[in-house]
KEKOL-802414 format. One record per residue (C-alpha): residue number from 1; residue in three letters; x, y, z. Coordinates in nm, 2 decimals, m for minus. Example, Ala and Ser with C-alpha at 12.3 -4.5 7.8 and 13.67 -1.06 7.14 Angstrom:
REM residues 2
NODE   mipa   gufi       c1       c2       c3
NODE      1    ALA     1.23    m0.45     0.78
NODE      2    SER     1.37    m0.11     0.71
//
This chain:
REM residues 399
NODE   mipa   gufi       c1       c2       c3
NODE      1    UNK    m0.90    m1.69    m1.27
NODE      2    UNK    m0.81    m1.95    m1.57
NODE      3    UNK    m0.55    m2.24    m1.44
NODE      4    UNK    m0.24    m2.03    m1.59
NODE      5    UNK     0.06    m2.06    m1.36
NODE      6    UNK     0.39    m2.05    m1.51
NODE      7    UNK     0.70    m2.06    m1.33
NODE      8    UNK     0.50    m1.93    m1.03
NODE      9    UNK     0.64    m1.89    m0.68
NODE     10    UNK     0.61    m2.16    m0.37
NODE     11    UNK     0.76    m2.05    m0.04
NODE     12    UNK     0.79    m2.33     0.17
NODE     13    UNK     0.82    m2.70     0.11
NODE     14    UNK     0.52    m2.72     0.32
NODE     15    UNK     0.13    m2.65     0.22
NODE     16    UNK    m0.01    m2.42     0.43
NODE     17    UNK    m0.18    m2.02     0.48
NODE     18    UNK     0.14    m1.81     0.58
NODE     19    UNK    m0.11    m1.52     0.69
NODE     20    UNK    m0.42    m1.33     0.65
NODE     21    UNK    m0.57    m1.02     0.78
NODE     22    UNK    m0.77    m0.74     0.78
NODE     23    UNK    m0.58    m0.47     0.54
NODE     24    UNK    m0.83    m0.18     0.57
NODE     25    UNK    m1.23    m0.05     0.55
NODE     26    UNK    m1.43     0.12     0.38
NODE     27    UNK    m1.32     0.25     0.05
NODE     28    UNK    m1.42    m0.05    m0.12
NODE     29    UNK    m1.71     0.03    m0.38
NODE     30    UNK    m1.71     0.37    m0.27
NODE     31    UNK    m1.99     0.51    m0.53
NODE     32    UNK    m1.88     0.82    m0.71
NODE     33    UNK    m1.49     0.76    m0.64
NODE     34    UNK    m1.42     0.69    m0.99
NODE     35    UNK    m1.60     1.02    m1.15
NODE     36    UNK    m1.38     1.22    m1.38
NODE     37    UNK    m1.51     1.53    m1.15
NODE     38    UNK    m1.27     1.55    m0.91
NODE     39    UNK    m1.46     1.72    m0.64
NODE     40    UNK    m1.70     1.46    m0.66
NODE     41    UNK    m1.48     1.18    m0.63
NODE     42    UNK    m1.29     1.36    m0.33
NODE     43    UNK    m1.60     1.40    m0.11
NODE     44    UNK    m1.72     1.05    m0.18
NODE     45    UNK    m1.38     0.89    m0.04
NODE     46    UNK    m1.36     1.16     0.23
NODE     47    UNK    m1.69     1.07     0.34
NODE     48    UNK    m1.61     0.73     0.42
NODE     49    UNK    m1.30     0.80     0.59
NODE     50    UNK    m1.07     0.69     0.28
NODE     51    UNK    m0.75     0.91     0.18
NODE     52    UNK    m0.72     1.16    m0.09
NODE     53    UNK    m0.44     1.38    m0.23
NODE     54    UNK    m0.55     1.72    m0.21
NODE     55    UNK    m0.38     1.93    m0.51
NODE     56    UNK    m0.19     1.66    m0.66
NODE     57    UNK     0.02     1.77    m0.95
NODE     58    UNK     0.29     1.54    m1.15
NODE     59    UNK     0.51     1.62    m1.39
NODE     60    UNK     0.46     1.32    m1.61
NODE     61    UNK     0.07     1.43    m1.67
NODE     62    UNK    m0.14     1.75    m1.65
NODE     63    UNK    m0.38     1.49    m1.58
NODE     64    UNK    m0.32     1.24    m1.24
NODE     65    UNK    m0.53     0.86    m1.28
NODE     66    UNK    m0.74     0.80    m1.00
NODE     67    UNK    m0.53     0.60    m0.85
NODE     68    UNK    m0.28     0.86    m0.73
NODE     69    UNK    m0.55     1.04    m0.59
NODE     70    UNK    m0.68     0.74    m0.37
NODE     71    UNK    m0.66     0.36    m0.28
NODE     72    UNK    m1.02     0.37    m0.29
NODE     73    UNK    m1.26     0.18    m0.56
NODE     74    UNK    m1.59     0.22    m0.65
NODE     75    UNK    m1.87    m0.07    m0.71
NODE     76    UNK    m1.81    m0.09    m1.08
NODE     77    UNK    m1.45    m0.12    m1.07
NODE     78    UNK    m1.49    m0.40    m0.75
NODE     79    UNK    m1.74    m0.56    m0.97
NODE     80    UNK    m1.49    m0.63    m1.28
NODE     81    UNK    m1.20    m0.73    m1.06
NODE     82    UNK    m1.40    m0.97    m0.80
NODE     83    UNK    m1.70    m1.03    m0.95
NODE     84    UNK    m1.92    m0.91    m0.66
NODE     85    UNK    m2.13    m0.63    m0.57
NODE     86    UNK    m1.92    m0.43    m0.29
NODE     87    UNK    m2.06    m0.11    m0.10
NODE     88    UNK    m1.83     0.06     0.15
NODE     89    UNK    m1.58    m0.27     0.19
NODE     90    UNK    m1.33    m0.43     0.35
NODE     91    UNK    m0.99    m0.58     0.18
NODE     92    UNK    m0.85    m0.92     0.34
NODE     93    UNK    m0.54    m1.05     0.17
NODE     94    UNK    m0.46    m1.38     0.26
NODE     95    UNK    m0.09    m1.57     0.18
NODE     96    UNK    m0.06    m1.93     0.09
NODE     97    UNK     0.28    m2.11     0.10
NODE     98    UNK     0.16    m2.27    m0.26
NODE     99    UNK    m0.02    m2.12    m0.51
NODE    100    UNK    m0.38    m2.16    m0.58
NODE    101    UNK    m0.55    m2.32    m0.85
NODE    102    UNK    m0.78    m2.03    m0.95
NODE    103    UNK    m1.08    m2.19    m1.03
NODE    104    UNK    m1.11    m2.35    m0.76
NODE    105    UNK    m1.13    m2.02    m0.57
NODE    106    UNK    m1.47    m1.91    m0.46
NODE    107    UNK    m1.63    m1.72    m0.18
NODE    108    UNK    m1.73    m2.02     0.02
NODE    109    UNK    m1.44    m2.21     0.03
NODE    110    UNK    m1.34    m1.90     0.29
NODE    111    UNK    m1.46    m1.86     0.66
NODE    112    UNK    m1.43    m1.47     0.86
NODE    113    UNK    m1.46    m1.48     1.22
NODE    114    UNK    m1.43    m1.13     1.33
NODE    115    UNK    m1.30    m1.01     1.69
NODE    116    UNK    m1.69    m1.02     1.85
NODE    117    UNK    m1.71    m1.36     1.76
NODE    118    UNK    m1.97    m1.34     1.44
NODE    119    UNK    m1.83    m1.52     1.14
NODE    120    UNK    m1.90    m1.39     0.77
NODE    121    UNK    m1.88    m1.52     0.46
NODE    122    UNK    m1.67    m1.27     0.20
NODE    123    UNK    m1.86    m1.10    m0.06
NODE    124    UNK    m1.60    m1.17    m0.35
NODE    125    UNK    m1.26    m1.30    m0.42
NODE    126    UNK    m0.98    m1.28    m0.68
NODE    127    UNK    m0.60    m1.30    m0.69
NODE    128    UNK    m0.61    m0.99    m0.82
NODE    129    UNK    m0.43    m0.75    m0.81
NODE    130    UNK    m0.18    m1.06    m0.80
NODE    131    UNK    m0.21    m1.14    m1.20
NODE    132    UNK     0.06    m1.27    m1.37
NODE    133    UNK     0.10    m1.60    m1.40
NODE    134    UNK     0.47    m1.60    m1.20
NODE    135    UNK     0.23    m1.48    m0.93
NODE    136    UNK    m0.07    m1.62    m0.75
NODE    137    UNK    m0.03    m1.74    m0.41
NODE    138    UNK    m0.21    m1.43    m0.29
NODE    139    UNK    m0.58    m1.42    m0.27
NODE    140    UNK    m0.81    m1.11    m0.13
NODE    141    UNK    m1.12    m1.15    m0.03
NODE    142    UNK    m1.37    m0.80    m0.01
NODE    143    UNK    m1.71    m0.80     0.18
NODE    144    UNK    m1.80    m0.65     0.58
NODE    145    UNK    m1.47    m0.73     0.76
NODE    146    UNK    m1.48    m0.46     1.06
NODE    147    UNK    m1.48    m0.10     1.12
NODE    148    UNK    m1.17     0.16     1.09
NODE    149    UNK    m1.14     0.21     1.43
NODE    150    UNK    m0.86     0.05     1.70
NODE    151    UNK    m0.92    m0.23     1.90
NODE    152    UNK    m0.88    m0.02     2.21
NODE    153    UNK    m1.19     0.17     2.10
NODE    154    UNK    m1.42    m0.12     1.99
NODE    155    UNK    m1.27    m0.16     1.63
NODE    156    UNK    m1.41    m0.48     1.47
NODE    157    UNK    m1.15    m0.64     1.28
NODE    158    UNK    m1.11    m1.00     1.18
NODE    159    UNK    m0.88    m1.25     1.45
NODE    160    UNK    m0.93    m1.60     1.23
NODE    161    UNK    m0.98    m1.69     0.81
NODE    162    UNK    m1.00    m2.02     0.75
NODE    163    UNK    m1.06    m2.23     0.43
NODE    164    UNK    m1.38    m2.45     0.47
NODE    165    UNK    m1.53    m2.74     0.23
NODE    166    UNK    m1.76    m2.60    m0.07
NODE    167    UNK    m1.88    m2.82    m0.37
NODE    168    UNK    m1.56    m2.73    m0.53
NODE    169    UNK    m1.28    m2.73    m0.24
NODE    170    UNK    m0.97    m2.50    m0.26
NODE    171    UNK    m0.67    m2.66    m0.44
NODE    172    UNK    m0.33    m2.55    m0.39
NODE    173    UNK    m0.06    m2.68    m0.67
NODE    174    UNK     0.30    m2.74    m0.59
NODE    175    UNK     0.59    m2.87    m0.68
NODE    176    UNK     0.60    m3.12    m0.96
NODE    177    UNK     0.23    m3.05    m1.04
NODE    178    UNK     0.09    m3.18    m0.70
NODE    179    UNK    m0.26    m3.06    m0.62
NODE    180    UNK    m0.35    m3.04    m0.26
NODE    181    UNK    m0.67    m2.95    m0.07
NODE    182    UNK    m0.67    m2.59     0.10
NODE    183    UNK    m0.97    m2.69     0.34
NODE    184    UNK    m0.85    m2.68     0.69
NODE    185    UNK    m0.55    m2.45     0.66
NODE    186    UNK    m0.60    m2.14     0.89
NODE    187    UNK    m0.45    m1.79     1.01
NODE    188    UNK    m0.49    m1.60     1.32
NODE    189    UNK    m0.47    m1.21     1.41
NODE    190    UNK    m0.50    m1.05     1.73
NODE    191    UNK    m0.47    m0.67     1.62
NODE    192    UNK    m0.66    m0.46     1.42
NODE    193    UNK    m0.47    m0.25     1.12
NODE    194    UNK    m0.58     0.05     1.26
NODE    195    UNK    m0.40    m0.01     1.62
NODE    196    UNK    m0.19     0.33     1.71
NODE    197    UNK     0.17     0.25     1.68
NODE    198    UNK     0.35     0.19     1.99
NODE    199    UNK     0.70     0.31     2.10
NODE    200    UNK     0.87    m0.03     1.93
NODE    201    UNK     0.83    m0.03     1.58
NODE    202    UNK     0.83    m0.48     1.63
NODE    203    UNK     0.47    m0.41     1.73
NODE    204    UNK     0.32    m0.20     1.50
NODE    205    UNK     0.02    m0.33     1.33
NODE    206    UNK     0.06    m0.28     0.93
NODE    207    UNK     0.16    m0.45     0.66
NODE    208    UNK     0.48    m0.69     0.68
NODE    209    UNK     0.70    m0.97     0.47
NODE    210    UNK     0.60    m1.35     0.51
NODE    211    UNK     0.78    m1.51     0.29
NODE    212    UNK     1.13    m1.42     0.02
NODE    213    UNK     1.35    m1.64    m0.15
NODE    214    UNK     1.66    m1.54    m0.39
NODE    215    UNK     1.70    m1.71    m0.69
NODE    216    UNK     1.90    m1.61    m1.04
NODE    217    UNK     1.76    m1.38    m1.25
NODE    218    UNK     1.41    m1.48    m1.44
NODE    219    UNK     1.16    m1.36    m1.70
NODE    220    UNK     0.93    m1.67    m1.73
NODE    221    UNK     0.60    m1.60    m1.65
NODE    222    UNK     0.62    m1.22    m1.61
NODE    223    UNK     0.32    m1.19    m1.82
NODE    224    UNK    m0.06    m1.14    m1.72
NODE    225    UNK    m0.41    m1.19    m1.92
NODE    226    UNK    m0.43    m0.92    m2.21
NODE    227    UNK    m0.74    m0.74    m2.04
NODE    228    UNK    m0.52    m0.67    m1.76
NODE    229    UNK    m0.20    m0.55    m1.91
NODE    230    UNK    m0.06    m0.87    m2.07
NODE    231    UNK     0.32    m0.79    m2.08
NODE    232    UNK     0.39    m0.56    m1.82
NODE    233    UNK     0.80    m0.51    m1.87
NODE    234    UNK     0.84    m0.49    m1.50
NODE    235    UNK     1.05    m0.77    m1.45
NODE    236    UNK     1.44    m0.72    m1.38
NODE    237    UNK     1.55    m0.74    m1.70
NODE    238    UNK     1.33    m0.52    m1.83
NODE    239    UNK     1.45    m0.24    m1.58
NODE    240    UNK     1.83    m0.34    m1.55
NODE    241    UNK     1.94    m0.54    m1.84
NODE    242    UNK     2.19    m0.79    m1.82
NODE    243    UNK     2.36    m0.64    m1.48
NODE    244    UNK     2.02    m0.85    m1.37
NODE    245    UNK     2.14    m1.18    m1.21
NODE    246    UNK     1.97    m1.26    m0.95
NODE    247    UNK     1.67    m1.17    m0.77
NODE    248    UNK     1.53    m1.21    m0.41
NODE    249    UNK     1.17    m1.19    m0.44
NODE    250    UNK     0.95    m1.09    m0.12
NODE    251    UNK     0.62    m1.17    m0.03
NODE    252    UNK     0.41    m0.93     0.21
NODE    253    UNK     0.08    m0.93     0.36
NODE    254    UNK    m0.08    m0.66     0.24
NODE    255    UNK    m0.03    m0.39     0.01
NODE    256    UNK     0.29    m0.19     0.07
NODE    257    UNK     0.28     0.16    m0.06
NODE    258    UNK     0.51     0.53     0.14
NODE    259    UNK     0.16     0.61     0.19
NODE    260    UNK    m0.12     0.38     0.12
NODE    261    UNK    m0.16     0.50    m0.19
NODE    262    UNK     0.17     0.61    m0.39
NODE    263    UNK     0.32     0.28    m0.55
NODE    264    UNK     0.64     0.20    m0.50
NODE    265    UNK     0.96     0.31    m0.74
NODE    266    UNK     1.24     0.15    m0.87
NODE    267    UNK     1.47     0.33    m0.71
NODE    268    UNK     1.33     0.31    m0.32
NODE    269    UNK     1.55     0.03    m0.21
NODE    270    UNK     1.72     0.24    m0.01
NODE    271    UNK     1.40     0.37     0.12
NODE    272    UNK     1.22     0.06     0.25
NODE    273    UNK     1.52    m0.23     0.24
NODE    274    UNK     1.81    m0.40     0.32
NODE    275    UNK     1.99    m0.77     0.25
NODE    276    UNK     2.15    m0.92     0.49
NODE    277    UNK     2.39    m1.13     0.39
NODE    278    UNK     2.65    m1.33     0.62
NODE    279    UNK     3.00    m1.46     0.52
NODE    280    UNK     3.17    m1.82     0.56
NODE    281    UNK     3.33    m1.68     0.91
NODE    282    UNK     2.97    m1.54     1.04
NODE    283    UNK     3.02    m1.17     0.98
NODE    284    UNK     2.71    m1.01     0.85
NODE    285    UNK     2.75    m0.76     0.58
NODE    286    UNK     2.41    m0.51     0.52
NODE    287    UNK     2.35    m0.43     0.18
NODE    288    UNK     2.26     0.00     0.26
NODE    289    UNK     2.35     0.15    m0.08
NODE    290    UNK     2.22     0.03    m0.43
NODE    291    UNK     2.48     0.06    m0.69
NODE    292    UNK     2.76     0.01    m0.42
NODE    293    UNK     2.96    m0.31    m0.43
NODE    294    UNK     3.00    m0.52    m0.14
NODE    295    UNK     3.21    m0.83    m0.11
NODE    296    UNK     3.14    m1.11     0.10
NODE    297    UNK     3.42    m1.34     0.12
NODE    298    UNK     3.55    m1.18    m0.11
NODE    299    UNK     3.31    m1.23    m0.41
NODE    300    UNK     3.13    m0.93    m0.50
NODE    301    UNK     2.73    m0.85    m0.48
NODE    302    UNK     2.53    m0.52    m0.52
NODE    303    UNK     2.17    m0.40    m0.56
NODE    304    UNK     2.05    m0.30    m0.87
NODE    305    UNK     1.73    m0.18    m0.71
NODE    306    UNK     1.36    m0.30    m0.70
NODE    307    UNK     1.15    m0.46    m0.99
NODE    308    UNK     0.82    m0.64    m1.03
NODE    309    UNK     0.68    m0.24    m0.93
NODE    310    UNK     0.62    m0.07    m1.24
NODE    311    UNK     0.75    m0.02    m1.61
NODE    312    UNK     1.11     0.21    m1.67
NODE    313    UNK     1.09     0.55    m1.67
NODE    314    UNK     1.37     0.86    m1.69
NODE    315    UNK     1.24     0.95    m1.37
NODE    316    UNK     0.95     0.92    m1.10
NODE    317    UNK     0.66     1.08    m0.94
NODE    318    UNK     0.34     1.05    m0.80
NODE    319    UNK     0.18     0.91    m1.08
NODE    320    UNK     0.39     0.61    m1.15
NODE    321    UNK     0.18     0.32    m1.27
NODE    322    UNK     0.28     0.05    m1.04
NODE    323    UNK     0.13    m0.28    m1.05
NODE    324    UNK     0.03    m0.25    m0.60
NODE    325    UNK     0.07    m0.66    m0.56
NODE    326    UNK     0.15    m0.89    m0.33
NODE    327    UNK     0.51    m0.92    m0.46
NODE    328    UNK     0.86    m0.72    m0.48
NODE    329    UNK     1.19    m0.86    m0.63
NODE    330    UNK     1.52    m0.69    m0.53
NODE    331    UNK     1.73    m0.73    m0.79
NODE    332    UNK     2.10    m0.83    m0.77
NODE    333    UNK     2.41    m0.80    m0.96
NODE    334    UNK     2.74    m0.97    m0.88
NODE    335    UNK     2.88    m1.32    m0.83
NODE    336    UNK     2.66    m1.64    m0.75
NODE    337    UNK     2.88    m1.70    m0.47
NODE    338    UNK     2.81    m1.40    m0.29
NODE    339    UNK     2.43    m1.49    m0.38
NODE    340    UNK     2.47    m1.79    m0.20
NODE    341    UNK     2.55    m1.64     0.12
NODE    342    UNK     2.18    m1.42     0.14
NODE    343    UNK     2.01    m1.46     0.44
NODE    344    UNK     1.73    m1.21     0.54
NODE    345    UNK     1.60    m0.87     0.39
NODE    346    UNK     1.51    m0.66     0.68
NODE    347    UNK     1.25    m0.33     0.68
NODE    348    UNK     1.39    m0.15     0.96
NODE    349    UNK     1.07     0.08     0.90
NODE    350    UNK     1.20     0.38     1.10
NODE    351    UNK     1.55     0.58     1.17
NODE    352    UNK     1.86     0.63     0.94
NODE    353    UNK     1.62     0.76     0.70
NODE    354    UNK     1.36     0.44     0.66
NODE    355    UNK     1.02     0.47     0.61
NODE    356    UNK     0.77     0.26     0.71
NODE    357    UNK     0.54     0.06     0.46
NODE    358    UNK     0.16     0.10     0.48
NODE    359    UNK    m0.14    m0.04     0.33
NODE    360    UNK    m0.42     0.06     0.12
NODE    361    UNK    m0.59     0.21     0.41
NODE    362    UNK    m0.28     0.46     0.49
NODE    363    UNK    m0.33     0.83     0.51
NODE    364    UNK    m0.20     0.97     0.15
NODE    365    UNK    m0.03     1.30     0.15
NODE    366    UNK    m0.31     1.49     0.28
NODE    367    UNK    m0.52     1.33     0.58
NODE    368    UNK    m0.79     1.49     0.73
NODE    369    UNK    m0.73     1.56     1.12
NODE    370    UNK    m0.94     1.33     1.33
NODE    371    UNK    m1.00     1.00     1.06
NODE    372    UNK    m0.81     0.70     1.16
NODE    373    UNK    m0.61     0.59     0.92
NODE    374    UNK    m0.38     0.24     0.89
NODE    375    UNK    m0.09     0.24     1.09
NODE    376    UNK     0.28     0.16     0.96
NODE    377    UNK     0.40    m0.16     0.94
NODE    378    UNK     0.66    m0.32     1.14
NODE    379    UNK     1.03    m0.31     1.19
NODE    380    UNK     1.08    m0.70     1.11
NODE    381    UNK     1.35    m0.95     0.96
NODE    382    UNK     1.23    m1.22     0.69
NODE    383    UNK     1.47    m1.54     0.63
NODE    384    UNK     1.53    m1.57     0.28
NODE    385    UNK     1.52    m1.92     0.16
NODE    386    UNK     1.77    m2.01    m0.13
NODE    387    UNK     1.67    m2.13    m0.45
NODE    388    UNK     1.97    m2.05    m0.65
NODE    389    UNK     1.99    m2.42    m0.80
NODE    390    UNK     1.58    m2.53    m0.74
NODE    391    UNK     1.39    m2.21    m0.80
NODE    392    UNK     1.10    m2.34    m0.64
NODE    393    UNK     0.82    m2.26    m0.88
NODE    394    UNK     0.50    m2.43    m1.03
NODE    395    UNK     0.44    m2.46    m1.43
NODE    396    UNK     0.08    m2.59    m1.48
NODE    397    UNK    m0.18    m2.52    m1.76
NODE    398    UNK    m0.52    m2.69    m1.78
NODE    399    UNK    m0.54    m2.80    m2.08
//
């Protein structure tokens, strides 16, 4: 939480909270989930409705982390990432156009209203898992943020967070250094994560893209504090060499994992994505295959696949150590006048052999009949603002 940002990401011109809402219940400080005895940790999640993968095996280790077992945490492990006591909590992720100053960041500089109308205070706060210092525009708060039921069936879940005035307000920091006051900004929600998904896939209730911009290729800043990994070589160089030119870097809402608790590979571009890109003359050309070459206007462009996930491997399985942020880059090779003509990345979620995204609440390869879990998220279309020549990003270091 030092004042570290270099070359970190803005999104819009404009200050303000692009979203925030509940992600999931629950399996926040879940005691026991952490014990090397696997049984143990199993029937702690399971008791609290969280996910598990029942017989996991990988073929990178006889021995899976925790982490590909479950999404869920226990209290020691909340404790050292957000500084708070947690039993049986909520995550709430919450988006910022800017990034934040991180020590300004504190649990009272945030307000909870949930949907019957009582208003909380969260337990903790950290930008983590959003670390490294290209990063930090996402902050998630933990503490008692509803129930994991749907609306439809009395689920409590969170409609408004809003940043109030504390003894140390909420800065953001923008371009050329500018510091502005948080207090005031505001998001609104008006479903509950675990909503059953309807017959359109626009309406579904998980985990979405608010915010992408595609810029040329970019290593500065894809570091993080030693205790948490310090250089992680996930960045597109690291996974694609010098084919890496540019990059269209997403931000979502919520975790995104297949599952809601596998991490996401390199190589599932295909699985989750597409650029849109549209030429001089309007016609719109979908980037589908990564690897393929596509021309618009004649000037070629093709995905490389994803970065910013986890480090290179020969291949990947269930136990890939991915980095489960607020942040993806889809990196491209090709010419930057092709670049130039990105437009959107759409997650068509469903159909052709898409998958939907889920959050850390989703039901892992194994859920139990009868527990709700979170739903997918939508089928939705994000504008992709170009910053080709101005990568709009923030360099600041308290000295």
């Amino acid at each position: 939480m030092k004042d570290v940002l270099i070359n970190a990401d803005y999104w819009d011109k404009k200050p303000k909270m692009l979203a925030a809402g509940l992600g999931f219940t629950n399996i926040l400080g879940v005691a026991n989930a952490d014990s090397t005895d696997t049984s143990v940790a199993q029937a702690a999640v399971q008791a609290v409705s969280g996910a598990w993968n029942v017989g996991l095996t990988c073929s990178s280790t006889s021995t899976p982390p925790q982490r590909a077992y479950t999404s869920a945490a226990s209290p020691n492990q909340i404790l050292s990432s957000y500084g708070a006591s947690v039993n049986t909590g909520s995550g709430l992720p919450v988006e910022f156009s800017w990034p934040v100053l991180p020590s300004t960041v504190h649990t009272t500089d945030f307000q909870v209203t949930l949907s019957d109308g009582s208003v909380v205070t969260p337990e903790g706060v950290s930008i983590m898992p959003n670390i490294e210092y290209n990063e930090r525009s996402t902050v998630v708060l933990v503490g008692a943020f509803g129930t994991p039921f749907p609306s439809d069936q009395g689920g409590l879940y969170v409609t408004k967070v809003q940043v109030v005035s504390d003894a140390t307000p909420m800065k953001l920091i923008g371009p050329r250094s500018k510091k502005v006051s948080a207090v005031g900004m505001s998001a609104t929600k008006t479903t509950s994560p675990y909503d059953a998904p309807s017959s359109d896939p626009t309406d579904w209730a998980g985990p979405k893209l608010t915010g992408g911009k595609i810029s040329k290729m970019s290593t500065a800043g894809e570091m993080a504090p030693k205790l948490f990994g310090g250089n992680l070589e996930n960045d597109g160089v690291d996974l694609y060499g010098k084919a890496a030119k540019f990059r269209v870097r997403v931000l979502t809402t919520g975790g995104f994992s297949p599952d809601g608790i596998r991490g996401i590979y390199p190589t599932d571009y295909r699985n989750f994505f597409q650029v849109v890109a549209r030429s001089k003359s309007g016609k719109v050309v979908r980037l589908i295959t990564p690897g393929k070459t596509y021309y618009i206007d004649g000037n070629p462009l093709r995905v490389l696949g994803l970065a910013d996930v986890g480090m290179k491997e020969d291949s990947y399985d269930y136990c890939y150590n991915e980095d489960h942020d607020n942040q993806f880059d889809i990196v491209l090779g090709g010419s930057i006048q092709a670049a130039e003509r990105v437009r959107a990345v759409v997650i068509p979620s469903t159909g052709n052999g898409y998958q939907s995204f889920y959050n850390p609440g989703g039901p892992g390869t194994t859920p139990v009949a009868g527990v709700n879990y979170t739903s997918p998220g939508p089928r939705y279309e994000q504008k992709i603002v170009n910053a080709l020549r101005d990568p709009m990003t923030v360099t600041y270091v308290k000295k």
